[in-house]
N, C-alpha and C positions, 0 to 999 in steps of 0.2 A: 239399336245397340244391344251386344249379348248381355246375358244377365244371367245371374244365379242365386240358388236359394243359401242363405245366410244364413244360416241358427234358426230355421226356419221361417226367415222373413227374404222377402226379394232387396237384392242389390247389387248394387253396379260391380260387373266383373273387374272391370279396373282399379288393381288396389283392393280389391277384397281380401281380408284375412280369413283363412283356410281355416275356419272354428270345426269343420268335423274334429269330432277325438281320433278314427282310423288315421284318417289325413296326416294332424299334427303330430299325434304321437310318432306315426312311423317314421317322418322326417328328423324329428328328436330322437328316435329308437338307434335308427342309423351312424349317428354319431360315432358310439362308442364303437358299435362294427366296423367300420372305417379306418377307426383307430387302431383297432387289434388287427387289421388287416396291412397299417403301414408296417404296424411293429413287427408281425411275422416275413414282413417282404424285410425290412432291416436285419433279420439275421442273415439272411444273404446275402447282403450287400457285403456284410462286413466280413462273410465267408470269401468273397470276393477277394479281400483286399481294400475294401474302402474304411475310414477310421470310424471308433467309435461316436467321436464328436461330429465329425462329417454327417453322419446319419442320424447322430439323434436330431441334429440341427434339421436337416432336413424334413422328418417328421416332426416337428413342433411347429414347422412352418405350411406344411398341410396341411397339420390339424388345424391351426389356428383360421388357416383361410376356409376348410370347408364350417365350421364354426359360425365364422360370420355369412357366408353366404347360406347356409340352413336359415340363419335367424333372422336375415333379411327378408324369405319369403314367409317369414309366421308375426306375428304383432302381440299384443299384450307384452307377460312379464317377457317373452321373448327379447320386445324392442330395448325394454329395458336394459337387461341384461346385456343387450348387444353395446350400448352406449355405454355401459360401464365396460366392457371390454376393449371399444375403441380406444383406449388407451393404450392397448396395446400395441396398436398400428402408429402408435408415436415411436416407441422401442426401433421399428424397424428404419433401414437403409430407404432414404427415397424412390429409388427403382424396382424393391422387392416389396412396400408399403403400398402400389397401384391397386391391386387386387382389393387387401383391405379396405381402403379409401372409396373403390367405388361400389361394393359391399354395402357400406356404412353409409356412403350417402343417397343408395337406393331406401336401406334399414329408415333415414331419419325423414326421407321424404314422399316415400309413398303409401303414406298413413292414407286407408280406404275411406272411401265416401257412402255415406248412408243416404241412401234415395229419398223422398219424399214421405212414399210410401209406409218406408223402413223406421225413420224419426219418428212419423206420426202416432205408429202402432209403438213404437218404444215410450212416450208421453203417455198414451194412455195409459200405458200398463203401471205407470208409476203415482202419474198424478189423474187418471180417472178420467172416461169417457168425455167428461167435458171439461177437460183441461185448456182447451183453448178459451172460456170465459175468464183465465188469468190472466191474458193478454188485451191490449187493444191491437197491436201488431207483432208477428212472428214472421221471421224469415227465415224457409224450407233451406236456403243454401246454405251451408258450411261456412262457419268465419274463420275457424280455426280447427284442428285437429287435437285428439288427445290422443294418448298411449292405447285405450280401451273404450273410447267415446270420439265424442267432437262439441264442436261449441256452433249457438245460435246468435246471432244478434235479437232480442225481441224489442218490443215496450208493455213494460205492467202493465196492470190495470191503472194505477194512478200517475200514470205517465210517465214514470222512472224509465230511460235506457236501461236494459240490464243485457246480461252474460247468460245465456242456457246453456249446461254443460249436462250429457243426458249419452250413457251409456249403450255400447254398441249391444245389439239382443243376442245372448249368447256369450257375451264377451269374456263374465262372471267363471262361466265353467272353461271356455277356453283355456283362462288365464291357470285354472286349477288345474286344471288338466295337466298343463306345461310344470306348474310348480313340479307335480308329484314326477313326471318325465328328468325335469332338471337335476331333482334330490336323486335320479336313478344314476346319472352320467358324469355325477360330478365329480368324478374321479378325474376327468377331461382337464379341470383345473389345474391340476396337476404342473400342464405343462406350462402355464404362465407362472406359479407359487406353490414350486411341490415341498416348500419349507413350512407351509400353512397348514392348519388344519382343516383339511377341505371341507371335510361333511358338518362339520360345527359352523362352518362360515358361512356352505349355502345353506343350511336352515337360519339362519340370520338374514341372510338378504333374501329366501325365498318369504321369511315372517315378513319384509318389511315391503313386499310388491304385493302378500297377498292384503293386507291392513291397507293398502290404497285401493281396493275394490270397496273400499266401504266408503260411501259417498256422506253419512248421518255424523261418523270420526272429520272425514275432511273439511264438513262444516264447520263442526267444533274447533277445529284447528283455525280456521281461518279466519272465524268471528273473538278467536283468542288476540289473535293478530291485527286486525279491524282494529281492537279496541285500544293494543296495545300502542300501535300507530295514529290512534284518531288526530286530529289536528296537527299532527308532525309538518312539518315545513319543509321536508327533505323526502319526506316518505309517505306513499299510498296506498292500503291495502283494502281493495274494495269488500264493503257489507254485503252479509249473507241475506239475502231479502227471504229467500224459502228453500226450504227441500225435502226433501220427499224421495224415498225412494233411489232408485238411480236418479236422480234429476237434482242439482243443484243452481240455482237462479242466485246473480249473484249484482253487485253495480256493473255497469257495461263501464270499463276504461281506453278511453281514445287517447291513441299515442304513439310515439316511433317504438318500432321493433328493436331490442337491441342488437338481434341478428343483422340488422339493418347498419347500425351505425357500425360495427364490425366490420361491413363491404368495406363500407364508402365514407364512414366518419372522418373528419380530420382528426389530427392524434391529438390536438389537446382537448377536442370532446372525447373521445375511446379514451384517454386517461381521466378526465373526469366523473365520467359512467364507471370505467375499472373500479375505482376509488370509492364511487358512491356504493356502487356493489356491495363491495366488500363491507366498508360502514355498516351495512345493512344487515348481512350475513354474521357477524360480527355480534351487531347490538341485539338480535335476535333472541339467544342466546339469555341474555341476562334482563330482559326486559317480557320475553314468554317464558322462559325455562322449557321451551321446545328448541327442536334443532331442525333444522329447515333444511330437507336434505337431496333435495330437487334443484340445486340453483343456476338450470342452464339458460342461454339465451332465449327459448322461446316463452319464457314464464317472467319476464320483465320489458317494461314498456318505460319511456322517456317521456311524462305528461309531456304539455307544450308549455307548461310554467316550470319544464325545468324538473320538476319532481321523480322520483324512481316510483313508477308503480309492479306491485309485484301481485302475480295470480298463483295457482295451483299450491294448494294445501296439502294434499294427499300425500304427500311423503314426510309426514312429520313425527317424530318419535319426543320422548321426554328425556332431556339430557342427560346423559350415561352415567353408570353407578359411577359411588366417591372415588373409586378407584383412577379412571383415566385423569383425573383431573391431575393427580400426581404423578401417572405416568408420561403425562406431556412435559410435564414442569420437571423432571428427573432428570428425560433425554434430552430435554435442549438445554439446559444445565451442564449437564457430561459431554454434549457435544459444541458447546461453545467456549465453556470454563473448566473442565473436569479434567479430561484428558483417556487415558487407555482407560485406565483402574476403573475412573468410576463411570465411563461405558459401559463395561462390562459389568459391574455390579448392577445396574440400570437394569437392560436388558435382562440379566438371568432373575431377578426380583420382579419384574413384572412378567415373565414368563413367554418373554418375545424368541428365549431360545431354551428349547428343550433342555429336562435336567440331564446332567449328563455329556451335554452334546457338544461338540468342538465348534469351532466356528471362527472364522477369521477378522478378529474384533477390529483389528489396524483397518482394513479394507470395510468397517463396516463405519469407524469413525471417520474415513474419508470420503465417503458417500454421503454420511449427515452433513458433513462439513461443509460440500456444494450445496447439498438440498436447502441449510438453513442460510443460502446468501443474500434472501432477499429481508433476511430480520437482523443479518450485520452489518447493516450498514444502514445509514440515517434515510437512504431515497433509494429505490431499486426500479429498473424496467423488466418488466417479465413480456416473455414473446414464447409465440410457439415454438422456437427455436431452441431456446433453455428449457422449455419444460420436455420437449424433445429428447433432449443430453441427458436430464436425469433419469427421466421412464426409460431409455435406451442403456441406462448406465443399471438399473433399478433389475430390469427384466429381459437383460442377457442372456440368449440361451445358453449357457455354458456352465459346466459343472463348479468352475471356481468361482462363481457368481457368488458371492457373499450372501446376498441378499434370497437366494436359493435355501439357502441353511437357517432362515428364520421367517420368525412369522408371529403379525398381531394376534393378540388376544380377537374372538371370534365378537366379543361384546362390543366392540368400537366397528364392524362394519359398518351401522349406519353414518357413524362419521366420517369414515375414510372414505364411500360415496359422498356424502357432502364435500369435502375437504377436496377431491380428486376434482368432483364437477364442479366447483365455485372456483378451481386453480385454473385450470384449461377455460374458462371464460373470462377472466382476468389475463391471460398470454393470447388471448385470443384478439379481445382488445389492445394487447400492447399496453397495458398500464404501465406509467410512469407516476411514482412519488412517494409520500413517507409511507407504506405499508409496513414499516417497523413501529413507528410511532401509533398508527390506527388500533393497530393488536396490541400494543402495550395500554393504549386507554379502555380498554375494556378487560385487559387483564394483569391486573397487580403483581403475580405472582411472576409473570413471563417480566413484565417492567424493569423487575428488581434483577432479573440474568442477563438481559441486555444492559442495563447499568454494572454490572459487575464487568461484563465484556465489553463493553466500554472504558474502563478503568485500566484493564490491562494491554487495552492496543492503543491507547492516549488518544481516542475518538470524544468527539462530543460529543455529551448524553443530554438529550432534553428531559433535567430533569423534575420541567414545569408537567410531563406526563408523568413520568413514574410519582412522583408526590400528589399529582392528583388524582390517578388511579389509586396508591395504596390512604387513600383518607375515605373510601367507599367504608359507610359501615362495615361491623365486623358480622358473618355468615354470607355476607353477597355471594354468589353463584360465580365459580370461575369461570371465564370463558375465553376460545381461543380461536383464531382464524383460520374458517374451512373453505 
């Protein structure tokens, strides 16, 4: 079998991430070249005779594709990134979203394999020449993959099953490498949200992929969580047994995939799961005062009693200053009870639209309007379908796009990754049920606008939730559904 050296370690050419710096950089470097080479060929299109919107459309739609296909061959924060972009490939027409799609699903699935060789030398280096005296049993093959590692099945020393999750060699500077490459191109962004502040935003999400190469934080996170969950009856978050280093050992959890129930589940287990998810996502929140901002399918498992078990720590942040808490509770206020006026007061007070700046606030309350239908009404299904409509409705190439002319505050990207990836695995599932009532028991404040909006369209309000969401002592932690 051919092979190659890896950050200076042998492994399999298959699936290996291209950690040289020459390598990767130049692939990222390219980017923006590409770019400036469609834009120069667009002035002659349009010296031709072809329209303005014609051609910017068309360059937003090759940058966007060579984009993901760049980042499908590079891994770390790369991969990351690319799945937060897969969003975008919602936006698009079924027939023009091919390309993306199988981009994205080369990006999600051909996470590299570290050889025998490769793990062994990567354990030493963390937990010391005779790290195998930790084990009574370690198994060389791959159970799972990570972002910048992979996972082991072993057994401790005191016969515990556990979880080895143990960093690819190299992976560290790879991933660094790419940050400082990202902060160079991110103008690129541009063409998905050039109403945003781009460079504010990628140093927020480039802060929050490099804080996940720190494996001694992920523990902390996760033994936060451990604790916060211990005996739950609904909820498992397995113990940090040891770490060290790149190396986190952790409880081994046996269980269905929820990538799995997704295929093939019947819908009232994938609405069960959706539900319990979210629950979880949810009580998260107010029960660590972290924000859990990782919550895709591959990082939850379906014990066989039924339980949600949940892994991967590393993307956890401490819930956002006091600020967002009232900018959530402002907008869907104005955009469920308010009306134009106090939209528009909303928006320019939390500073989602430039001073100054014009912006088409009708077209912008009619976009909150679908976006909030799954919290106006007592039971919602969400499907890839609807969240299709609104990412396509969201992130229209076109210059009257509303949503073009503003843009969050740079402080809540970690939420909007939460909130984005915890939405698209609930439509993924197909979730059906009260997801208005879930979020209003964990958040008082949101309770009391859906009971008001309740009031005015002569709906029933349950409001055995709203009375016992707002009887939580007073200082609890607001919290809301991502």
């Amino acid at each position: 079998m051919a092979r190659r050296r890896v950050g200076g370690r042998t492994g399999d050419s298959g699936g290996t991430p291209p950690v040289g710096r020459a390598v990767r950089n130049a692939k990222l470097a390219g980017l923006p070249i590409a770019y400036a080479g469609r834009q120069a060929a667009g002035v002659g299109k349009r010296a031709l005779g072809r329209s303005a919107a014609e051609v910017d459309l068309e360059i937003q739609m090759r940058t966007a594709q060579h984009i993901f296909e760049v980042l499908g061959e590079l891994k770390g924060c790369a991969t990351k990134l690319g799945q937060i972009l897969s969003l975008y490939e919602l936006a698009l027409p079924k027939d023009l979203a091919q390309p993306y799609r199988t981009a994205l699903t080369q990006l999600q699935d051909s996470a590299p394999i570290m050889m025998p060789g490769a793990v062994h030398t990567a354990m030493a280096a963390s937990m010391g020449p005779d790290w195998r005296r930790c084990f009574l049993e370690f198994d060389d093959r791959r159970a799972a993959a990570a972002s910048i590692g992979q996972v082991h099945r072993a057994t401790w020393h005191d016969g515990r099953q556990v979880a080895v999750k143990v960093m690819y060699p190299g992976g560290r500077a790879a991933v660094l490498d790419d940050l400082a490459q990202l902060r160079r191109i991110s103008v690129l962004a541009s063409v998905f949200a050039p109403g945003t502040d781009v460079p504010a935003v990628t140093e927020a999400l480039c802060k929050c992929v490099a804080e996940e190469l720190d494996y001694a934080a992920e523990a902390r996170h996760q033994r936060v969580f451990a604790a916060a969950y211990a005996g739950d009856p609904e909820f498992v978050v397995p113990a940090v047994i040891h770490q060290c280093e790149d190396v986190i050992v952790s409880e081994w959890l046996t269980g269905t995939p929820v990538s799995r129930i997704i295929e093939s589940g019947a819908p009232e287990e994938r609405s069960r799961v959706g539900m319990q998810i979210l629950r979880f996502i949810v009580s998260t929140w107010e029960r660590t005062e972290l924000l859990y901002c990782d919550p895709h399918p591959g990082n939850f498992r379906i014990l066989p009693d039924g339980r949600l078990g949940t892994v991967d720590f590393g993307a956890c942040v401490p819930w956002p200053e006091a600020g967002f808490e009232n900018l959530m509770v402002d907008l869907m206020d104005a955009a469920l009870n308010g009306g134009i006026p106090a939209l528009d007061a909303a928006v320019r007070e939390h500073g989602i639209v430039q001073p100054g700046r014009a912006y088409d606030v009708e077209a912008l309350a009619e976009g909150l309007a679908i976006a909030c239908e799954p919290l106006a009404q007592p039971t919602f299904r969400l499907t890839t379908e609807w969240l299709r409509g609104r990412v396509r409705y969201v992130l229209a190439p076109r210059l009257s796009n509303v949503h073009r002319q503003v843009g969050l505050p740079a402080y809540i990207t970690p939420f909007s990754r939460a909130f984005l990836t915890g939405l698209a695995v609930l439509c993924q599932l197909e979730t059906e049920g009260p997801i208005r009532g879930e979020v209003a028991h964990w958040a008082p404040e949101l309770a009391a606008v859906f009971e008001r909006f309740d009031a005015r369209h002569g709906q029933p309000t349950d409001l055995a939730i709203a009375r016992q969401a707002r009887t939580v002592a007073p200082g609890r932690r607001f919290s809301v559904v991502s």
